[in-house]
N, C-alpha and C positions, 0 to 999 in steps of 0.2 A: 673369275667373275669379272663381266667388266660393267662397269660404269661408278659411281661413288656407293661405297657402304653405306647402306642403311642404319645409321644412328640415333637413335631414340632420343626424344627430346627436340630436336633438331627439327625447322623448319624450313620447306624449302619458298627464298625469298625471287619477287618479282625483278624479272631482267630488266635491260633499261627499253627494249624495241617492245617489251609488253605495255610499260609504264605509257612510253609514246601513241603505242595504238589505242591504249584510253583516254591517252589526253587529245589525242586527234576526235575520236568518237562522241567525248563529252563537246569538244568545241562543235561539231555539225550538229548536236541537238541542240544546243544553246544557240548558235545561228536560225535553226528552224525558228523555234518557242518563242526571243526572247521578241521579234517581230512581229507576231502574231499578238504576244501579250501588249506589244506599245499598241497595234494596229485596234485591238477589241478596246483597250482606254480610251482611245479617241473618238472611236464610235460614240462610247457610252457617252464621253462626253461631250460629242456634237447633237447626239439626244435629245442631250440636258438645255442644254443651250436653245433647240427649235421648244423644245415644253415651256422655256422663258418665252419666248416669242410668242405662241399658243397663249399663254396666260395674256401676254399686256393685249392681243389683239382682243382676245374674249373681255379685256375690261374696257376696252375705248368704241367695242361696240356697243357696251352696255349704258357707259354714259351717253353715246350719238342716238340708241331708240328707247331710251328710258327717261324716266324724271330722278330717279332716287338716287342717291350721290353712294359713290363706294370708292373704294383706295386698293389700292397694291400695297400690300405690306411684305416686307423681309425681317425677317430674324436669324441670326448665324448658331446661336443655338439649335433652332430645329432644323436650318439646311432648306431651308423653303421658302418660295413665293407664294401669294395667298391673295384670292381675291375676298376682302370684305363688302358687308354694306352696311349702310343705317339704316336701322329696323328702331320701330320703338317698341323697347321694353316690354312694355302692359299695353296693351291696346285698349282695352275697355278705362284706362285712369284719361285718355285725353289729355295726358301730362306733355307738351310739345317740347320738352327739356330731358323728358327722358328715354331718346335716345341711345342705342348702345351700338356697337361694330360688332354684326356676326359674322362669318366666314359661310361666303355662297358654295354649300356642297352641290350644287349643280355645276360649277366650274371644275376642273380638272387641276391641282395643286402642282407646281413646278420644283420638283425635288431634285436640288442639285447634286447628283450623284456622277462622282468624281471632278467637277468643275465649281470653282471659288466668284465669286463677282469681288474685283478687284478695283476698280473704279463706277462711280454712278453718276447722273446728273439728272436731276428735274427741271424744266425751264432755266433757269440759269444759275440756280441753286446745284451745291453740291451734294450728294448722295452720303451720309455714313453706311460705311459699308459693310457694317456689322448690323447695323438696325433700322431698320426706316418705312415709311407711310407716306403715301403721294395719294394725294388727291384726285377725286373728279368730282365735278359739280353736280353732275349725273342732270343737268338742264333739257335734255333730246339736244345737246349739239347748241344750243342757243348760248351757252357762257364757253369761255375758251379753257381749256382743260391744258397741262403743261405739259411737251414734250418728252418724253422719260430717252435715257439711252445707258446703258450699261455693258461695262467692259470686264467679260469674263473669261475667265483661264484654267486650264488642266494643267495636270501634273507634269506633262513633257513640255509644259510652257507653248505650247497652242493657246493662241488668241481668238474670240469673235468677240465683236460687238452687235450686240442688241440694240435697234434704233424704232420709239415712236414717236413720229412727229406729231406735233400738237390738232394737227387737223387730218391724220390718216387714222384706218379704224385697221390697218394691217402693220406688223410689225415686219423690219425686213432683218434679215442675220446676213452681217459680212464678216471673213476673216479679218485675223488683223486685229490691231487698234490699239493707239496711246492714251493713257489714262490724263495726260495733259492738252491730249487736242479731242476730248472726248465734247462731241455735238451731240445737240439734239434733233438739230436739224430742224427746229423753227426758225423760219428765218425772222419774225418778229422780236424773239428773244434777243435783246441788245445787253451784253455787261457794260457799263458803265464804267467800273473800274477799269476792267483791260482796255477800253477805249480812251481812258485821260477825262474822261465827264465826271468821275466822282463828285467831285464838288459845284458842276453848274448845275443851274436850277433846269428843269424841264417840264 
C-alpha cells in the first residue's frame, strides 16, 4: 500500500505553500476592498460637506430677499444643520414678544454623515462646536449679517472648509484648513485682540 495509513481520529493538517497561498489571496482582497471602502467615505463625506454649503447658501439668500430673520443652527446630538426662522407663535394674540424658532421644512437639512465640524467662526466670534445659532437679520440685505466659516473633517482625516462671507449669498468649499487660521473672509471683520487694540477706544 503506499502512501500514510489511514488512521482514524487523525486529521490531515494544512502545509505551510497552502497556509501562504491564503495569505497571499486574503492580502489581494484586502488591497481590492480596503480602497474602495476609504474611497466610498470620502465620497459620503464630501457629500456632507457640499449639503453644509447648500444649507448656509439657502440661508444668506433668505435673509438678502426676505424681511424675517432666521439662524443656522447646529446640535452634535442630532448630527445636523438646520435652517430656523421667527414665526410668532399665535398669530390672531398680536403678542410682538411671542415669537418662537421653527425649522423651515422647505430647506433641505445638512446631515453630517461621516464628517464632524471641528472648528467654527461667525464674524469674528468663535463657533462652539458642539452647539450653536448664528444669526441673520433677515433685513432684504439692508443690515449686515455675519460671515460664517466652518472647518470640517472625516474619519481619514480629510479636511474642507466651508466659507460664507458676510456679503456673498453662495457658499464656496475648499480643501484643507486650520482650525487657527479659520476666516471668514469679511474683510470688515477686525479682531481687536489679535491686533494689540484691546484696550484702545474706537
Amino acid at each position: 500500500m503506499i502512501g500514510e495509513p489511514n488512521i482514524p481520529g487523525r486529521s490531515r493538517a494544512f502545509t505551510f505553500v497552502e497556509l501562504v497561498v491564503v495569505i497571499v489571496i486574503l492580502a489581494v482582497i484586502a488591497g481590492m476592498v480596503v480602497p474602495r471602502m476609504n474611497s466610498w467615505r470620502s465620497r459620503q463625506g464630501e457629500q456632507s460637506v457640499f449639503r453644509v454649503a447648500d444649507l448656509l447658501s439657502a440661508a444668506a439668500k433668505r435673509d438678502t430677499y426676505a424681511t424675517q430673520r432666521s439662524a443656522v443652527e447646529f446640535d452634535v446630538a442630532a448630527g445636523r444643520l438646520k435652517l430656523v426662522a421667527l414665526r410668532v407663535s399665535d398669530v390672531e394674540s398680536f403678542n410682538p414678544g411671542g415669537e418662537v424658532w421653527v425649522e423651515d421644512v422647505m430647506t433641505p437639512k445638512a446631515v453630517l454623515d461621516g464628517v464632524k465640524i471641528i472648528a467654527g467662526q461667525a464674524g469674528i466670534d468663535e463657533l462652539d462646536v458642539r452647539r450653536f445659532h448664528v444669526e441673520f437679520p433677515g433685513a432684504g440685505g439692508g443690515q449686515g449679517r455675519p460671515g460664517i466659516a466652518l472647518l470640517l473633517q472625516d474619519d481619514a482625516g480629510q479636511r474642507w472648509t466651508v466659507r460664507l462671507p458676510s456679503t456673498a449669498t453662495r457658499a464656496e468649499v475648499t480643501t484643507g484648513g486650520d482650525p487657527k487660521g479659520l476666516s471668514t473672509g469679511d474683510p470688515s471683520a477686525i479682531d481687536l485682540d489679535a491686533s494689540g487694540w484691546r484696550d484702545e477706544p474706537w
